[in-house]
N, C-alpha and C positions, 0 to 999 in steps of 0.2 A: 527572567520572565519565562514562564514553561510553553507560553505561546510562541515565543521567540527564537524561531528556529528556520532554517531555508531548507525548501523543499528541492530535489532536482527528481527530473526522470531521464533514463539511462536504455538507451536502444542505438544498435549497428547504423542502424536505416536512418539519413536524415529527413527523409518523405516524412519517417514515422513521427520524429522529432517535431517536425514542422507539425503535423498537424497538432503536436500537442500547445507548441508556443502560439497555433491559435486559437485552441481553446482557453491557452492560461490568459491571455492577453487581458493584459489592465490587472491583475492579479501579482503583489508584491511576493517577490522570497524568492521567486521560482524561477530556474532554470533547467535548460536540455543538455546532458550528455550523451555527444554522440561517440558512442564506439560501447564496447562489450566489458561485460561485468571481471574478466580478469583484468582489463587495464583501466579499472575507475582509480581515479585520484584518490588519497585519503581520504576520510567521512568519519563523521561519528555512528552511523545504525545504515543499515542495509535492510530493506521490507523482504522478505520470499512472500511468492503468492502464489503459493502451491494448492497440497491437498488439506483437511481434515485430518490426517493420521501421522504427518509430518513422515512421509516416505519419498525422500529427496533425492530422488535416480534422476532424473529429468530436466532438461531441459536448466533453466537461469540458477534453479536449487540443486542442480547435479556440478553447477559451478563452484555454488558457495561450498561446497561439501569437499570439491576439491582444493580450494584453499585452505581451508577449516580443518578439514579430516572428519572422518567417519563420527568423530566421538560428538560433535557439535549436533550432529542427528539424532544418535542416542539421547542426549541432554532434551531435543529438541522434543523426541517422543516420552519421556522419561517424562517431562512436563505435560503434554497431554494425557497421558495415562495417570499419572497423580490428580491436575486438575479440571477434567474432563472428562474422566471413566474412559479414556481410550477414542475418542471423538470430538475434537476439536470444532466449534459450529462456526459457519461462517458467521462474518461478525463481531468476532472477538478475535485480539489479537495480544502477545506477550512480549514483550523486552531480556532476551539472554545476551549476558556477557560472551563475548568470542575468546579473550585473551589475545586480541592479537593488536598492537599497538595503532596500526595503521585503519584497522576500522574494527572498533572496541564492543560495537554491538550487532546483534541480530532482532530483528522484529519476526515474528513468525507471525503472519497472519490470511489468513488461506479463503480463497476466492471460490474454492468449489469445494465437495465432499471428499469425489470424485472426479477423475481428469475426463472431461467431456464439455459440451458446449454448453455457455454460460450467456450466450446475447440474448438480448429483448429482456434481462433480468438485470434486479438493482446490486448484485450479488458485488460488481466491480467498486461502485459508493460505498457499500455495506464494509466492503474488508479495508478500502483504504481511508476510511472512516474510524474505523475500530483500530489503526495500524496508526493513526493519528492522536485518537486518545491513549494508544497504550504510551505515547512516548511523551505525551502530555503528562499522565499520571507519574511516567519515570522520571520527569524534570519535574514535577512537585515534590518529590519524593528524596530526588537521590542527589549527594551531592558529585558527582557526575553528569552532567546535564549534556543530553544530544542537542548538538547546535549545528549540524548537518542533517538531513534525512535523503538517500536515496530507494528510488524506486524502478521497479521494472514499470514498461505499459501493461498493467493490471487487466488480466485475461484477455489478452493481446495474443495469447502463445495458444495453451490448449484448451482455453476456452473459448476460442473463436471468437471472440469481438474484435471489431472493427475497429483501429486505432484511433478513430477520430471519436467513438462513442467511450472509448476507454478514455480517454483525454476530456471525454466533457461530463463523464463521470466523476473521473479524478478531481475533476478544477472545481466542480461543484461542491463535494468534500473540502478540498481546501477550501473555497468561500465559508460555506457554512465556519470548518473552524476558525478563522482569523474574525470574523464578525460573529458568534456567540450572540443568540436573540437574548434583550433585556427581558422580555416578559413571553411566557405561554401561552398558544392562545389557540385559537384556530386559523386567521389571518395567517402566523405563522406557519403554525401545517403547509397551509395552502400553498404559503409562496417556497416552502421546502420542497414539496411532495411535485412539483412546479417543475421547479429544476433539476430536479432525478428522473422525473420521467416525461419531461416535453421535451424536444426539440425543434424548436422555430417551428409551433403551432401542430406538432406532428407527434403522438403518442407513440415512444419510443419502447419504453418500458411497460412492460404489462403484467 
């Protein structure tokens, strides 16, 4: 099934961890890994949540680049320059093969343009939304199917969100995809547009 897949997210800090498994709470698949992106367990896809340009110096993408090597970057920008004239928008996200046994893919999908602060924006929903159907579309698609996903805390790092607003971003994303609306409507708007930018009666996102 292309939905069928477990989510984890992946941070040192188990503060940070915690506030995620309370935002996930009552939400299937999902787990917290604590400790750091060179000692994750095997997985199938790994998300970056960089820039727009795929210039991987920094930070969680300065990691993957050193397990990876230089040339996973190249690939990575080689793809946005081919399929986005050189600018990748937040929002959209892609599935490259790594070659490396132990964790077989890369998701690239980027949370800001630019490395700068990203809170009070949906920009966190936006990319691990988009980082969600690209690995839905890769398991309709390919007969390789991600049945692992890990994730950093999305713009937790140099976007400056607040790990518990990245966490109820994130969890709202996954709700939205494991519950897919039967029908379009406005209702539904409402109760989407609801959970991206309220929190417990407090206009969060603007």
């Amino acid at each position: 099934m292309p939905l069928d897949f477990e989510l984890a997210v992946v941070h040192p800090d188990d503060a940070v961890c915690e506030a995620f498994r309370a935002r996930f709470q009552g939400l299937p698949r999902f787990r917290t890994l604590v400790c750091r992106y060179e000692n994750l367990e095997p997985h199938d896809a790994f998300v970056t949540a960089g820039n727009s340009y795929g210039i991987m110096v920094a930070g969680i993408d300065a990691a993957v680049v050193t397990r990876h090597g230089e040339a996973l970057m190249d690939r990575v920008q080689d793809k946005i320059r081919n399929d986005y004239l050189g600018e990748q928008p937040v929002g959209t996200a892609f599935v490259l093969e790594t070659g490396d046994s132990e964790r077989p893919f890369l998701v690239h999908a980027p949370t800001l343009r630019t490395p700068g602060h990203i809170a009070g924006t949906d920009r966190v929903y936006a990319a691990t939304w988009a980082a969600l159907l690209a690995v839905y579309r890769h398991n309709v698609d390919s007969d390789r199917p991600i049945r692992s996903l890990v994730m950093p805390a999305m713009g937790a790092g140099f976007g400056g969100v607040a790990p518990s607003e990245s966490a109820r971003l994130m969890a709202a994303a996954w709700k939205h995809f494991l519950t897919p609306p039967f029908r379009l409507d406005w209702d539904t708007v409402i109760s989407r547009e609801r959970a991206i930018t309220v929190d417990g009666g407090r206009t969060v996102v603007r």
